[in-house]
C-alpha positions in Angstrom: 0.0 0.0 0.0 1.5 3.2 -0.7 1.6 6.3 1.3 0.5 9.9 0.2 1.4 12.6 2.9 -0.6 15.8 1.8 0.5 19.2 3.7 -1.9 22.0 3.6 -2.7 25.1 6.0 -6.9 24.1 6.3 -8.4 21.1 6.0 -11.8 19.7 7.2 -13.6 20.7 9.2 -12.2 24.3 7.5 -13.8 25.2 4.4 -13.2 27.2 1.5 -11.8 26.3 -1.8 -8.4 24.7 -1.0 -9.7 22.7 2.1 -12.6 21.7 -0.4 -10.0 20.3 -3.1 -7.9 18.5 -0.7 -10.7 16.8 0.8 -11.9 15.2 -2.1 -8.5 14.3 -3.7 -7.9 13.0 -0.1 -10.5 10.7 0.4 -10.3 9.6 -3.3 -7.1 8.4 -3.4 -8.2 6.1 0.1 -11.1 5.0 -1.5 -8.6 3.4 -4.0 -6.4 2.1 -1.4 -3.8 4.0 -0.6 -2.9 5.5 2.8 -3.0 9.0 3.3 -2.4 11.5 5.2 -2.9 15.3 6.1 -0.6 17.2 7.8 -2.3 20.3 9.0 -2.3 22.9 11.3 -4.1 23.5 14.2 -6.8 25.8 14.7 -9.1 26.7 17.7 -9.8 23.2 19.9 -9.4 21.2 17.0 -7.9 17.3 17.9 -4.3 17.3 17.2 -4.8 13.5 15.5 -8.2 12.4 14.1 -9.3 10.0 10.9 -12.1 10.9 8.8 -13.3 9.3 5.8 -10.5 7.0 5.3 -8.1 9.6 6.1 -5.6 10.2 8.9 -5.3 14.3 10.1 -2.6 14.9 11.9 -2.5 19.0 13.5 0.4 21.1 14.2 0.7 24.5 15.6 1.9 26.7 13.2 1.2 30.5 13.0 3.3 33.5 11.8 4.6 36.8 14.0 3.7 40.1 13.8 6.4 40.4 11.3 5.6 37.9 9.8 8.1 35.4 10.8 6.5 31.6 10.8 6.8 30.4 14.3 5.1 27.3 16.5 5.6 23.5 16.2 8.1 24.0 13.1 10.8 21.3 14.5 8.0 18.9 15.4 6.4 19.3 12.2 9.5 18.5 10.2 10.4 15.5 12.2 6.9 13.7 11.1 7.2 14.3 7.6 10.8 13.2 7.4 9.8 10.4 9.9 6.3 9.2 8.1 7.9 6.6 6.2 5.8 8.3 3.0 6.2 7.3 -1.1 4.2 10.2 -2.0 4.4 13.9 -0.6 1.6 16.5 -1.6 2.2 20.3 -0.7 -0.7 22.4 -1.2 0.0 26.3 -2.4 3.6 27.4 -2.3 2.7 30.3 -0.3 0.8 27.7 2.5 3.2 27.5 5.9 3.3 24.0 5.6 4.7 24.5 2.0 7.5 26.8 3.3 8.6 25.1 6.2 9.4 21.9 3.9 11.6 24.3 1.5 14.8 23.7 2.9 14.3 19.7 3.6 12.8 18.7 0.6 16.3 17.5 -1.1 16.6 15.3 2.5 13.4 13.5 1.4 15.2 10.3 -0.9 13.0 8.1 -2.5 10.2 10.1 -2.0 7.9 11.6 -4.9 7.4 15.4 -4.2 4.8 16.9 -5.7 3.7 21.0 -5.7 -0.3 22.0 -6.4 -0.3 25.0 -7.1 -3.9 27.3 -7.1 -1.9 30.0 -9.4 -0.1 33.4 -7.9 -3.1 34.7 -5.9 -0.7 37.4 -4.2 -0.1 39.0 -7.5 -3.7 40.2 -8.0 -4.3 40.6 -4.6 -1.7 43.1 -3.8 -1.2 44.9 -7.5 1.3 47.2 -7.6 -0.2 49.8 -8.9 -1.9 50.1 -5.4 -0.6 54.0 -3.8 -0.1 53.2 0.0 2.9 51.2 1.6 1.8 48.8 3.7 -0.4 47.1 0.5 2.7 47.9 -1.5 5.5 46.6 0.6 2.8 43.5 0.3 3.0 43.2 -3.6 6.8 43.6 -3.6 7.1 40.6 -1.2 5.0 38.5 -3.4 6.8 39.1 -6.2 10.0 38.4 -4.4 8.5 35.2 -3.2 7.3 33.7 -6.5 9.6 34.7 -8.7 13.0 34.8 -6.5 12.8 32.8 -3.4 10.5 29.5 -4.5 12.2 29.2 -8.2 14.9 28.0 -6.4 12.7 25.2 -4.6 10.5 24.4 -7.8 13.4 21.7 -9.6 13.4 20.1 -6.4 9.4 19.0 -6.9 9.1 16.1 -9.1 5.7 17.3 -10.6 4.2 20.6 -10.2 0.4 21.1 -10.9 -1.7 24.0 -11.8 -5.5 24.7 -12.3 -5.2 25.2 -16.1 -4.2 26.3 -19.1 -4.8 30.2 -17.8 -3.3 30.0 -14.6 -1.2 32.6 -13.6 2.0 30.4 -12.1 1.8 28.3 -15.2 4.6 30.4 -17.3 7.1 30.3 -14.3 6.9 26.9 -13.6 6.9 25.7 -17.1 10.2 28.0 -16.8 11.9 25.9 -13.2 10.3 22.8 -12.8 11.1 19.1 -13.8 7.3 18.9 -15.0 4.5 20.8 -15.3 0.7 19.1 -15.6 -3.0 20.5 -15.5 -5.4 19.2 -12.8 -8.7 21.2 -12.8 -10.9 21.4 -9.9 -13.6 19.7 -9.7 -17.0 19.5 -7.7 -19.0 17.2 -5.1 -21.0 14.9 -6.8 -24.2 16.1 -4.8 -24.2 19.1 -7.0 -24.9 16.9 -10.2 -28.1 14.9 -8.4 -31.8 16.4 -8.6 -33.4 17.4 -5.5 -37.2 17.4 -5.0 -37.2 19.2 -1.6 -38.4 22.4 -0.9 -35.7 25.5 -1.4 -34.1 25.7 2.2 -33.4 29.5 1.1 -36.6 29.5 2.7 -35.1 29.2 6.3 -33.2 31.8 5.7 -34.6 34.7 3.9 -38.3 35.6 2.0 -37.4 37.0 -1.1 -40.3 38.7 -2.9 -39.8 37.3 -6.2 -39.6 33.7 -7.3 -36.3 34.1 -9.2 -32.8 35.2 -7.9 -29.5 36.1 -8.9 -27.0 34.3 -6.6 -23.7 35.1 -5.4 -21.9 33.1 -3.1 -18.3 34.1 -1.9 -16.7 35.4 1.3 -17.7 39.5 2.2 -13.9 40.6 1.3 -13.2 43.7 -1.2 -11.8 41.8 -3.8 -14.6 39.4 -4.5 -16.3 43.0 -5.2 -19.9 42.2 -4.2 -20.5 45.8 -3.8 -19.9 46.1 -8.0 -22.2 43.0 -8.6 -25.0 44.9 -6.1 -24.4 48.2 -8.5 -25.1 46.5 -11.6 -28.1 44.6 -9.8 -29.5 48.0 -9.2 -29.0 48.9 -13.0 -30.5 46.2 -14.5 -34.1 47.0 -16.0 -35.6 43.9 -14.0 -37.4 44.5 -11.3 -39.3 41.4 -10.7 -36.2 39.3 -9.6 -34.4 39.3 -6.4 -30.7 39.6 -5.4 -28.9 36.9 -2.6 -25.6 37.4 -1.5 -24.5 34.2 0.4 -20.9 34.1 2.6 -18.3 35.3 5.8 -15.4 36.6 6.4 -14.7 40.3 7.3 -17.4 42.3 9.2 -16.5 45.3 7.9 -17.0 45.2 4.4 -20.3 43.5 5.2 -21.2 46.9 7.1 -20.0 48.8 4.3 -22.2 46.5 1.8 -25.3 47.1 4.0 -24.6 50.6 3.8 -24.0 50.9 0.5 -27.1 49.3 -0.5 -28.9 52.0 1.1 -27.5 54.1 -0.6 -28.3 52.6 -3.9 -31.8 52.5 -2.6 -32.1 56.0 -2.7 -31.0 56.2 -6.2 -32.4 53.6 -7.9 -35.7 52.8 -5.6 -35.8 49.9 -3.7 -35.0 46.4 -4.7 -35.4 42.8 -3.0 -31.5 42.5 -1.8 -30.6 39.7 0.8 -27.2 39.6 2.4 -26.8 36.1 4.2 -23.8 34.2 6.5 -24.8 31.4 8.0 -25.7 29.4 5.3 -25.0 25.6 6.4 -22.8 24.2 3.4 -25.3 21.2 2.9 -28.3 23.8 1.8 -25.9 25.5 -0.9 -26.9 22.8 -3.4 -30.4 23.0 -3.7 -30.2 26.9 -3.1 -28.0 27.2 -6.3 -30.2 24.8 -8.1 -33.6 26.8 -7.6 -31.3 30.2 -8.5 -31.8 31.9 -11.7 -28.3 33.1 -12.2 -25.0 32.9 -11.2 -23.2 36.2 -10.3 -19.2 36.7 -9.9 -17.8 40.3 -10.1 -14.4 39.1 -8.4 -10.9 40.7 -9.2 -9.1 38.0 -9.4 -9.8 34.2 -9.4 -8.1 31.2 -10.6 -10.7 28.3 -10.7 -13.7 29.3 -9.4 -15.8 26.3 -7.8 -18.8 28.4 -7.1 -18.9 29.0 -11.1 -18.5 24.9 -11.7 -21.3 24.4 -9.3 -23.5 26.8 -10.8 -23.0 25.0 -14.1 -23.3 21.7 -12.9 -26.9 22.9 -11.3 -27.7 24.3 -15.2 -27.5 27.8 -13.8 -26.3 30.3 -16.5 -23.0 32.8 -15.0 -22.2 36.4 -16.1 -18.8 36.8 -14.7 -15.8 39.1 -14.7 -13.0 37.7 -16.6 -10.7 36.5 -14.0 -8.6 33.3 -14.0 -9.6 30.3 -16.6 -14.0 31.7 -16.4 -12.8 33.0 -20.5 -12.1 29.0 -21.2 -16.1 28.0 -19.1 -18.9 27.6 -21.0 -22.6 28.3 -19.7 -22.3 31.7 -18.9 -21.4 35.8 -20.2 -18.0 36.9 -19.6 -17.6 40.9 -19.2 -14.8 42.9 -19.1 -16.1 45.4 -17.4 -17.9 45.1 -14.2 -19.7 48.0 -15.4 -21.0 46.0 -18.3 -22.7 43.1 -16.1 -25.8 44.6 -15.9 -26.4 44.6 -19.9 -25.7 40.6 -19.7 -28.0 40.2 -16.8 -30.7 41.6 -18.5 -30.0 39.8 -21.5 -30.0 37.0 -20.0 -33.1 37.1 -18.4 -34.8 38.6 -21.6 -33.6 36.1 -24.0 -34.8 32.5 -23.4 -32.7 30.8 -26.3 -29.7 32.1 -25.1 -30.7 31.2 -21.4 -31.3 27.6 -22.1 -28.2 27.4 -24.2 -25.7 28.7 -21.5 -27.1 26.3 -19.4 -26.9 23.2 -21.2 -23.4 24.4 -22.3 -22.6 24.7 -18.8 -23.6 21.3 -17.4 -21.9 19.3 -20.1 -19.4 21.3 -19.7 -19.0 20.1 -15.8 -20.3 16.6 -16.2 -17.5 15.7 -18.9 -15.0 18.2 -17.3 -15.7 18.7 -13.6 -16.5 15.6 -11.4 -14.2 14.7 -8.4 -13.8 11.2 -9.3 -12.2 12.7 -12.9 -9.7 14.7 -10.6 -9.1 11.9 -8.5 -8.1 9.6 -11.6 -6.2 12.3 -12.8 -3.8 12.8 -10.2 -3.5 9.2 -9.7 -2.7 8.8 -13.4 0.0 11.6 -12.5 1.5 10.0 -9.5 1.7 6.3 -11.4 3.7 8.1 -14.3 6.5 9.1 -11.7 7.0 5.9 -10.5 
């Protein structure tokens, strides 16, 4: 039986894209028979050692300074990996702590097959540099510094490095330093494929006054730019549809979006807008299902799952064009925020084109998109390098 040891900063019970990903590859690859592992870190009261699923979680305490320095259980950390005994090590994101404390060992770990997944240069579009204040800038410089200075120098080490598609922003430097560079898309639970015939647990959550909604489902942080997608909600010429903004993260910018609806209230007359957190992640299915479309006005993306799910549910996207959403079908690509509201109107006006986008969209995700594909993927990948 061979071992896969796979590093990553959040796993389950954490959610969010990455924890989502490494779950199901994860619990794939036990289903198939081989041992794995997570190494983790620690949050909150979380067990230090648990299994789940077939899976064995092992915790660590790792955190970083006030300047920024990585701190905690480092030693202990790097004694299991190099003491594990493993055949296969998976890090998850070069930026990840986990990732960076294995840097300097990785050419001690003989005999093992070392393999980087990369979810593309995030920092680069999150800190631009054409941002005008230090702290942010200082930010975009050390990014830079990081992916294009400090881990090229790591990236021969990896015997395969993966990224999220042909788009992805890390693709061009490590096509440039590593041994090997493959594609392995993300891909989404199987429950999002499967009918439903139970009533729309939106329901427990808010009363919208129309029967059809635009849905947008994405942590309250400025760059996933919910206040833009509320702005072009407001211009669009229909009324009879509603607006639901599902997610967490930082309380501010949810004040700010509650406040800046308001104000968009006073200039465009009022419209059925719903800003929720909360949401249990098993209700998100058949939420997205009995949506009318799919709304993403981020800055940046890579691979958005939330726009997979929405196509595998046969909801039709308008999007702006961040990371591979230019390569999806089953949805209107702008690229101009500013322009979104013209494509949600025609949309909604045009019935051919609706029912195109989303047939388009599920094929697209039931021939593209399913985890077990992933899972057979990267197996596929890991068999190659032995």
């Amino acid at each position: 039986m061979k071992h896969l040891l796979l590093t990553t900063d959040d796993y389950y019970p954490r959610t969010g894209g990455v924890p989502a990903v490494s779950r199901y590859l994860c619990e794939g690859l036990a289903q198939k028979g081989y041992k794995v592992t997570v190494v983790t870190i620690k949050y909150d009261s979380l067990p230090a050692k648990e299994s789940f699923n077939g899976v064995d979680i092992v915790r660590f305490e790792i955190h970083t300074t006030r300047l920024k320095f990585i701190s905690g259980e480092i030693t202990e950390f790097k004694n299991y990996i190099q003491q594990a005994n493993v055949d296969i090590l998976i890090n998850e994101c070069p930026e990840a702590l986990t990732s960076r404390c294995l840097y300097p060992i990785l050419v001690d770990l003989k005999d093992v097959i070392k393999i980087l997944h990369v979810h593309g240069f995030g920092g680069l579009f999150q800190y631009p540099l054409k941002i005008n204040f230090s702290g942010r800038m200082l930010k975009a410089f050390k990014y830079r510094l990081f992916y294009f200075v400090y881990l090229r120098k790591y990236l021969s080490l990896y015997d395969l490095c993966l990224c999220l598609s042909e788009v992805d922003s890390s693709k061009t430097t490590l096509e440039k330093y590593a041994q090997r560079v493959k594609i392995l898309r993300n891909a989404v639970d199987d429950i999002f494929f499967e009918t439903s015939n139970r009533e729309n647990p939106l329901l427990k959550y808010a009363q919208p006054t129309n029967k059809r909604y635009c849905l947008s489902i994405a942590n309250y942080f400025p760059y996933k730019n919910q206040k833009g997608i509320l702005l072009e909600f407001y211009k669009s010429v229909n009324d009879d549809i509603s607006i639901i903004f599902i997610g967490k993260g930082s309380l501010r910018y949810f004040a700010e979006l509650i406040a800046y609806n308001l104000e968009l209230e006073k200039t465009y007359g009022k419209k059925d807008v719903f800003f929720l957190s909360g949401v249990a992640r098993e209700d998100i299915p058949d939420i997205l299902s009995n949506a009318t479309l799919y709304l993403v006005g981020s800055f940046f993306e890579e691979f958005s799952i939330s726009i997979i799910e929405a196509m595998a549910k046969g909801v039709p996207f308008v999007s702006t064009n961040v990371g591979n959403t230019r390569l999806l079908p089953g949805g209107i690509i702008v690229e101009s925020i500013s322009q979104m509201h013209k494509s949600i109107d025609l949309l909604l006006n045009n019935a051919e084109l609706y029912k195109e986008c989303s047939y388009r969209g599920r094929a697209y995700a039931m021939q593209n998109c399913r985890t077990e594909y992933a899972v057979d993927q990267l197996e596929k990948y890991i068999q190659d390098l032995m």
